[in-house]
C-alpha positions in Angstrom: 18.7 31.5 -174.5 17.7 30.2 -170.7 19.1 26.7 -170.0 17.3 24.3 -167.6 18.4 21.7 -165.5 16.1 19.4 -166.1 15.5 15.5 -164.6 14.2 12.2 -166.0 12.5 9.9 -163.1 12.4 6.6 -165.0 14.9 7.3 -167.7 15.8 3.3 -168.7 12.4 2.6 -169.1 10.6 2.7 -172.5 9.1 6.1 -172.2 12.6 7.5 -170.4 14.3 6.4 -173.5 12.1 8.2 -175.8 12.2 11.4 -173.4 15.9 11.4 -174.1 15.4 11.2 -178.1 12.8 14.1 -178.3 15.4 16.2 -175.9 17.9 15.8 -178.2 15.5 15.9 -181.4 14.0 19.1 -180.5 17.1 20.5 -179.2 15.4 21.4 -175.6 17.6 23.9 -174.0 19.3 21.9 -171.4 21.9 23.0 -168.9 22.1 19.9 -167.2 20.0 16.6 -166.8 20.0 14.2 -164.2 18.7 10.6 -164.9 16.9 8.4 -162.1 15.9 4.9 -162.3 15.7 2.1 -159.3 18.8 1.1 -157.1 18.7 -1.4 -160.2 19.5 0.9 -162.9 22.0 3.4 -160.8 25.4 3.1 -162.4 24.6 2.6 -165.8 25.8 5.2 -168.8 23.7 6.4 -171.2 24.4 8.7 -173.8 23.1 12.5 -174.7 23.8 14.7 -176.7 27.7 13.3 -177.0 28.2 12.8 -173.4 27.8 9.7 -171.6 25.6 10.5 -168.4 25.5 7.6 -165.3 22.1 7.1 -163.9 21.5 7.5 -160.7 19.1 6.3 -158.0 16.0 7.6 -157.3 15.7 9.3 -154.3 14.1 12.2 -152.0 16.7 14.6 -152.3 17.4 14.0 -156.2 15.9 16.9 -157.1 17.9 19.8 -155.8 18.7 22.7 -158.4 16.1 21.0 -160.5 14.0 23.3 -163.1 11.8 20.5 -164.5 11.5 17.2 -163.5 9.8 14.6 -166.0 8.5 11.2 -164.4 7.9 8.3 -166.1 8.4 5.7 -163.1 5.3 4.5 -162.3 2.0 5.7 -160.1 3.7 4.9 -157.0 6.9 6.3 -157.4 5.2 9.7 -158.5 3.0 9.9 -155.6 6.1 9.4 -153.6 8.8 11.8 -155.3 7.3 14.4 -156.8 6.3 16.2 -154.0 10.1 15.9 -152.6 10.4 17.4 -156.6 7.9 20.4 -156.0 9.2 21.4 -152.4 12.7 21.4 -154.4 11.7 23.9 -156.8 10.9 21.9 -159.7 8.0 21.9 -161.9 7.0 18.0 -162.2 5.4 16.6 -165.5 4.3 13.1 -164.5 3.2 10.6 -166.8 1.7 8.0 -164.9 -2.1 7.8 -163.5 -1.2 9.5 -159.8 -2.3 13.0 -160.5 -4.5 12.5 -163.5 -7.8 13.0 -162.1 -6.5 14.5 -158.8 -8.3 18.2 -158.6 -6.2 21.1 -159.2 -4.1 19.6 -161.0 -4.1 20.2 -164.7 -4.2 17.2 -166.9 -2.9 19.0 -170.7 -3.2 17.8 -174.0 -1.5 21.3 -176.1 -3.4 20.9 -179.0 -6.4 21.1 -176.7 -6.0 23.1 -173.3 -2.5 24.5 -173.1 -4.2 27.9 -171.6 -4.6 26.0 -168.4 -0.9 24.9 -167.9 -0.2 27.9 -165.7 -3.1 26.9 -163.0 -0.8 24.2 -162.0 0.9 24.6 -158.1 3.9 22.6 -159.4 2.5 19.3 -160.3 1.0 18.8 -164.2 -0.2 15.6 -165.6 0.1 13.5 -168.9 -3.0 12.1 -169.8 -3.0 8.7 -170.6 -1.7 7.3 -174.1 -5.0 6.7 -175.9 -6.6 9.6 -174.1 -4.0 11.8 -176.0 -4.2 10.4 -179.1 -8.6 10.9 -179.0 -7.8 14.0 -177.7 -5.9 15.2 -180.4 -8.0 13.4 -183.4 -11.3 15.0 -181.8 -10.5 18.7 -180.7 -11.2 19.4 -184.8 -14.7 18.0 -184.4 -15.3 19.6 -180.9 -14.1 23.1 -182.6 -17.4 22.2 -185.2 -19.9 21.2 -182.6 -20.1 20.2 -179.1 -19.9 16.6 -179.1 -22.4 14.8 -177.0 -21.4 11.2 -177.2 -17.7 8.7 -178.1 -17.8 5.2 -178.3 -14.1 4.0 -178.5 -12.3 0.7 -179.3 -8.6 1.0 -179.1 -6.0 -1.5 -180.5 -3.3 -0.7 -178.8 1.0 -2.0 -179.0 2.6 -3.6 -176.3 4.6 -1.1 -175.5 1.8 0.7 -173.8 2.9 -1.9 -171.0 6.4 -0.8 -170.9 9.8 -2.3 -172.4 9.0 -5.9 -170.5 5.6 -6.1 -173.1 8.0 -5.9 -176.0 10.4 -8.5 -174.6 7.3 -10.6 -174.1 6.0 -10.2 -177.6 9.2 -11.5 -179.0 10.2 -14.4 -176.8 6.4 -15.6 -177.6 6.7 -14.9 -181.1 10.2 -16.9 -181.4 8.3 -19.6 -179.7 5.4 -20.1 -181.8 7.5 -19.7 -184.9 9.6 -22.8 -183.3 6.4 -24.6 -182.9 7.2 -24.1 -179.0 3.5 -22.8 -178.4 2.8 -25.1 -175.3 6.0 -23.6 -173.4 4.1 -19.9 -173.1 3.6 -18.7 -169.9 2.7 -15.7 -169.9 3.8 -12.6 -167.3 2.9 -9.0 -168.8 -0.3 -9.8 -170.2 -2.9 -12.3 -168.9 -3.0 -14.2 -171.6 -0.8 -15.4 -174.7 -0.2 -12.2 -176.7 1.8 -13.5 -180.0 -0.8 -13.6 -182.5 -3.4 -12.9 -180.6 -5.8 -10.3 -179.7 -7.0 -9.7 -175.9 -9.6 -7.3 -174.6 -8.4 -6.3 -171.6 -5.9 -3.6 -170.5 -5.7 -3.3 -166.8 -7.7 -4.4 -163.9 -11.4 -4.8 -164.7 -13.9 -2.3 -162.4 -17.5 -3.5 -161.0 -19.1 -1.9 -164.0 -17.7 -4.4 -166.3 -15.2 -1.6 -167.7 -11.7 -1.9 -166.9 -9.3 1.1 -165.4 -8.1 1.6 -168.8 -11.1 2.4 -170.5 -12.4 4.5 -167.4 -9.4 6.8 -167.5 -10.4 7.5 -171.2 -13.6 8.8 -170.2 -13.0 10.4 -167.1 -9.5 12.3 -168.7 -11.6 13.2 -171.9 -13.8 15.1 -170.1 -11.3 16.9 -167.7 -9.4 17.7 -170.7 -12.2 19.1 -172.3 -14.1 20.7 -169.0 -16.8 19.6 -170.4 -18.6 16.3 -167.5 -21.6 15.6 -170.4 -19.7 14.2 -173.0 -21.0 10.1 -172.6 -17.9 8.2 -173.3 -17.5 4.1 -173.4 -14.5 2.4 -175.0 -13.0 -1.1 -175.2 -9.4 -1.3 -175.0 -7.9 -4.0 -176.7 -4.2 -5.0 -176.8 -2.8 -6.2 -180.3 0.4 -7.9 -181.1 2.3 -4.8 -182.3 5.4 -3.5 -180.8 4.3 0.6 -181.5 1.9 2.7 -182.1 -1.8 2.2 -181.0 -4.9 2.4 -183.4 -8.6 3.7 -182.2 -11.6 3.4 -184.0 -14.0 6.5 -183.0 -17.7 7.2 -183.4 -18.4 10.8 -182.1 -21.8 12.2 -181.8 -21.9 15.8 -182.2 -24.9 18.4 -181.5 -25.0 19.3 -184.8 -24.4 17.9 -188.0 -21.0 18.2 -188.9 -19.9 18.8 -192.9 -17.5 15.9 -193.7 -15.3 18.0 -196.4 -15.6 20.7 -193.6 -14.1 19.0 -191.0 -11.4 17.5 -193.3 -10.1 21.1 -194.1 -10.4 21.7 -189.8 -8.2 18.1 -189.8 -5.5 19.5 -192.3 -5.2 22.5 -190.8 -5.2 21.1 -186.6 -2.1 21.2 -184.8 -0.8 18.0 -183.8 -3.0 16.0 -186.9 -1.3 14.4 -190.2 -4.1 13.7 -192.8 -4.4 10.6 -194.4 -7.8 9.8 -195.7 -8.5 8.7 -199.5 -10.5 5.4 -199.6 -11.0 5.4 -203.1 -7.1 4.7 -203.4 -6.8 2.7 -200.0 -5.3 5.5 -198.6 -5.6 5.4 -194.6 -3.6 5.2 -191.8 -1.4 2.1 -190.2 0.7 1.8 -187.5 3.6 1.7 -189.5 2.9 5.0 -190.6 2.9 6.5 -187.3 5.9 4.7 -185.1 8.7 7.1 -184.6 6.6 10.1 -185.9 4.6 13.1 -183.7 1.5 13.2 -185.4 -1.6 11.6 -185.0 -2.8 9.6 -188.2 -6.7 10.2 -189.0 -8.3 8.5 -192.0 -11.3 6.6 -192.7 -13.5 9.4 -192.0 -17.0 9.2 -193.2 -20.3 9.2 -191.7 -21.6 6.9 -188.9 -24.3 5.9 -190.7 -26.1 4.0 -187.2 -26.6 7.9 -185.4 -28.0 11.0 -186.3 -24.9 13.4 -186.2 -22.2 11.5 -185.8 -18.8 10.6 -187.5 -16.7 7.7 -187.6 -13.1 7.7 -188.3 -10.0 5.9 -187.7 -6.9 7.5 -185.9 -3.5 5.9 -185.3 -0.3 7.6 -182.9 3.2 6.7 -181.5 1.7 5.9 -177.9 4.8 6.3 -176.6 6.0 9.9 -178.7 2.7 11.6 -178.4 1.3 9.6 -176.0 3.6 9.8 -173.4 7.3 11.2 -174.2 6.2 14.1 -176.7 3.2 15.4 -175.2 5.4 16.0 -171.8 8.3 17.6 -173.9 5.5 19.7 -175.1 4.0 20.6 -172.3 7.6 22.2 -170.9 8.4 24.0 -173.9 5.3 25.7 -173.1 6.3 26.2 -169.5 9.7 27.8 -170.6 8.6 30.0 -173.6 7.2 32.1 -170.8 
């Protein structure tokens, strides 16, 4: 079997970390790997597969002999490396907004559009984490019927914001269970996270929206091909440390058979069933965390619109919705 040299830009950050599990996991056919962080992070060791491997600093020319370079470093450090990546050869997978919406460049779910991987010109893009996880849940119900129309609310871990959310989460936590509340202050979110819940995920936009919930509608529909689909979601972050929830409403052309689309849901790539209400048998985010599936349960129909089904799905934001979903994306770059 081919081996590939293969580099992680970002690899002590919370989706870097988790690349290097599902490597490892999924026994990726590595010749070599490189790992890249900030002139903070070069020097470190960190272990794979038996071998302890020293992290090095990010930097134009870190990409010679490289097959495929994974990015998880932030927007800006994408826009500025990976073409230094591409000119070196590489096939980049980035995973932060930079290339998302950027034409020409493919923005791949698998279970959705993996036919359009090979239109890339050496750049391919991770869609967001709660984009992936709709994605995924509503390719079943798009296989039905066209769907016309999504509203979204997503409860989503804070994790999504990187290893500092989870540090936040705790040190808050500790506090309030010291009965230290009024010595908050808080850094990664805008407000008090321990035991709360805050609707807002990003900056907010002149329509009222923030960035968040814009990339879910404007990936969707990239993802898709399809610019009709009416989209609007709340994102919501929730004091959990993995795994974001979404509660989904999708309109569809025509009527869609519930016991139907259940069979289409069992059946879907990417999809772990979990829907019997009659035994409280639905999905939580402890089921998900650590696992590659996305959870779908409470499905039933939205009894507020003609056509339309409501359901709840749940999914390892940063396994499918980030580290996984770009692991997948190579192995269907090398298996031709």
């Amino acid at each position: 079997m081919k081996e590939y040299n293969v580099a992680i830009a970002g690899a002590t950050g919370a989706v870097g970390k988790v690349f290097l599990s599902i490597l490892q996991e999924r026994k990726f056919p590595i010749k070599n790997i490189t790992l890249l962080a900030s002139s903070r992070s070069a020097g470190k060791k960190i272990e794979f597969c038996g071998q302890s491997v020293e992290v090095r600093e990010l930097k134009k020319d870190s990409f010679k002999n490289i097959d495929i370079a994974l990015f998880s470093a932030g927007a800006a450090r994408s826009n500025e490396f990976a073409p230094y990546a591409v000119s070196g050869g590489a096939t980049v997978i980035d995973n932060s907004s930079a290339f998302r919406m950027v034409e020409g460049v493919p923005l791949i779910v698998p279970e959705v559009n993996k036919e359009i991987i090979f239109s890339h010109k050496g750049i391919i893009a991770n869609p967001n984490c709660s984009t992936i996880i709709m994605a995924v849940a509503i390719k079943p119900i798009y296989d039905i019927s066209r769907i016309k129309r999504i509203v979204v609310s997503t409860y989503q871990a804070v994790s999504g914001a990187g290893a500092k959310g989870i540090v936040e989460l705790e040190q808050q936590t500790e506090l309030v269970m010291q009965k230290h509340s009024d010595e908050i202050r808080p850094d990664i979110f805008p407000v008090q996270i321990a035991f709360n819940v805050i609707p807002h995920i990003d900056v907010f936009l002149e329509n009222g929206y923030t960035k968040e919930e814009m990339k879910m509608s404007g990936e969707t529909k990239k993802i898709f091909n399809d610019p009709d689909i009416k989209i609007s979601a709340t994102a919501v972050r929730v004091p959990v440390f993995t795994s974001h929830s979404e509660s989904i409403s999708v309109e569809t052309e025509k009527k869609v058979d519930i016991d139907l689309l259940k069979k289409s849901m069992q059946n879907a790539p990417g999809i772990s069933l979990k829907d019997d209400f009659k035994n409280k048998v639905y999905p939580t985010v402890l089921d998900s965390s650590g696992k590659d599936d996305v959870f779908i349960g409470r499905i039933r129909e939205d009894i507020s619109c003609e056509n339309s089904i409501a359901f709840w799905a749940v999914g390892d934001q940063l396994r499918k919705g980030a580290a996984l979903n770009a692991i997948q994306i190579a192995e269907e770059i090398i298996k031709r």
